[in-house]
C-alpha positions as CSV (number, residue, x, y, z in Angstrom):
1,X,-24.7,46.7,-2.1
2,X,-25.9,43.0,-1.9
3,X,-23.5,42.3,-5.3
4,X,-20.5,43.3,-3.3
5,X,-21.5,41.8,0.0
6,X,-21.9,38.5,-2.3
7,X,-18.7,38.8,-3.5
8,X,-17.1,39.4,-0.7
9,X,-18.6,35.9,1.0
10,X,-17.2,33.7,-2.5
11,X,-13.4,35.7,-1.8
12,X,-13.8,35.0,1.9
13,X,-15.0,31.2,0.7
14,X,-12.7,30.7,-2.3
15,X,-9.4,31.3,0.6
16,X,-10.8,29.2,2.7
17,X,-11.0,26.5,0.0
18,X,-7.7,27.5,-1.0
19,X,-5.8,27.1,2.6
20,X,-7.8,23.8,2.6
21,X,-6.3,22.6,-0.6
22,X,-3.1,23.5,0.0
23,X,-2.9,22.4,3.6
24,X,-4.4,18.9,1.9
25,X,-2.1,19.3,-0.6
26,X,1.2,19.1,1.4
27,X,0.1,15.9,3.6
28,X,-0.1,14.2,0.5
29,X,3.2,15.3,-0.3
30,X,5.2,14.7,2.8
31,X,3.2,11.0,3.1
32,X,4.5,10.5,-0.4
33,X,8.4,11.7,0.0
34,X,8.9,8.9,2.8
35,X,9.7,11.6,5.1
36,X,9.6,10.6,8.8
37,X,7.9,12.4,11.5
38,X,10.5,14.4,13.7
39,X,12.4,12.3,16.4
40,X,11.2,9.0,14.6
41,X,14.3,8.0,13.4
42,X,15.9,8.5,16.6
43,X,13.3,6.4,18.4
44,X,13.4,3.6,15.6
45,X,17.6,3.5,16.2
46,X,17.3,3.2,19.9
47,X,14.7,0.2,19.5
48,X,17.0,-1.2,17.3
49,X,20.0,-0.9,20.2
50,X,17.6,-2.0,22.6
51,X,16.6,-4.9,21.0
52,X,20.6,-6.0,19.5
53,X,21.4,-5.6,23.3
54,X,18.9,-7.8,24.7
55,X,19.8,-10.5,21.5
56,X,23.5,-10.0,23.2
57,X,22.2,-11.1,26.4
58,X,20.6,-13.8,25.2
59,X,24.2,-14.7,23.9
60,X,23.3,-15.0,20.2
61,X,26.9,-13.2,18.2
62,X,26.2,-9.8,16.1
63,X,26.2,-11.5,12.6
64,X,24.9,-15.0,13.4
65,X,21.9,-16.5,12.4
66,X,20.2,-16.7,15.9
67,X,21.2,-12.8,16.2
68,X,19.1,-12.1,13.3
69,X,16.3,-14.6,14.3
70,X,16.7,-13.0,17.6
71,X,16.2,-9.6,16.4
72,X,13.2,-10.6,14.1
73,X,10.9,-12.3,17.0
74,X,11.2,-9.2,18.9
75,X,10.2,-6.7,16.3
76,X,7.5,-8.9,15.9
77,X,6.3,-9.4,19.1
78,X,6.4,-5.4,19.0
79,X,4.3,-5.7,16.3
80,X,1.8,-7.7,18.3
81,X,2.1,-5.5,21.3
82,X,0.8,-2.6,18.6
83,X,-1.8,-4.6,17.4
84,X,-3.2,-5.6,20.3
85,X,-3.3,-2.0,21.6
86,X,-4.9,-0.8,18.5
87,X,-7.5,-3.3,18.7
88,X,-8.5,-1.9,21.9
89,X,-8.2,1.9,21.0
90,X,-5.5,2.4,23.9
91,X,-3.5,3.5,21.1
């Protein structure tokens, strides 16, 4: 009676273990395929239209060098904006 309660527990412990590795085992996998989250493509395009429109207004020309330096400081300064609300957990 004990033997099969025993091995009962090491099944019941051995799937657990199992749904764990396999549940681990497919994070990895989808970090290491480059596969996006749902809907972050679509947020990363809009930024990007947001942020050529703004350039527009600023009058720099789609193709110039301004545009591009344009478009640069403010994915940086989004960067910054990040950081700092990392570095204060409001993130």
């Amino acid at each position: 009676m004990i033997a099969v309660a025993l091995t009962k527990q090491n099944c019941g412990l051995a799937a657990i273990v199992s749904v764990v590795a396999v549940l681990l085992s497919l994070g990895v996998a989808i970090r290491v395929s480059g596969v996006r989250p749902y809907g972050e493509q679509a947020i990363l395009e809009e930024v990007d239209r947001e942020d050529g429109a703004l350039c527009v207004n600023f009058r720099f020309a789609v193709g110039t060098s301004q545009f591009a330096d344009c478009m640069i400081a403010l994915a940086d300064l989004r960067q910054r904006h990040v950081d700092l609300l990392t570095a204060y957990s409001w993130l």
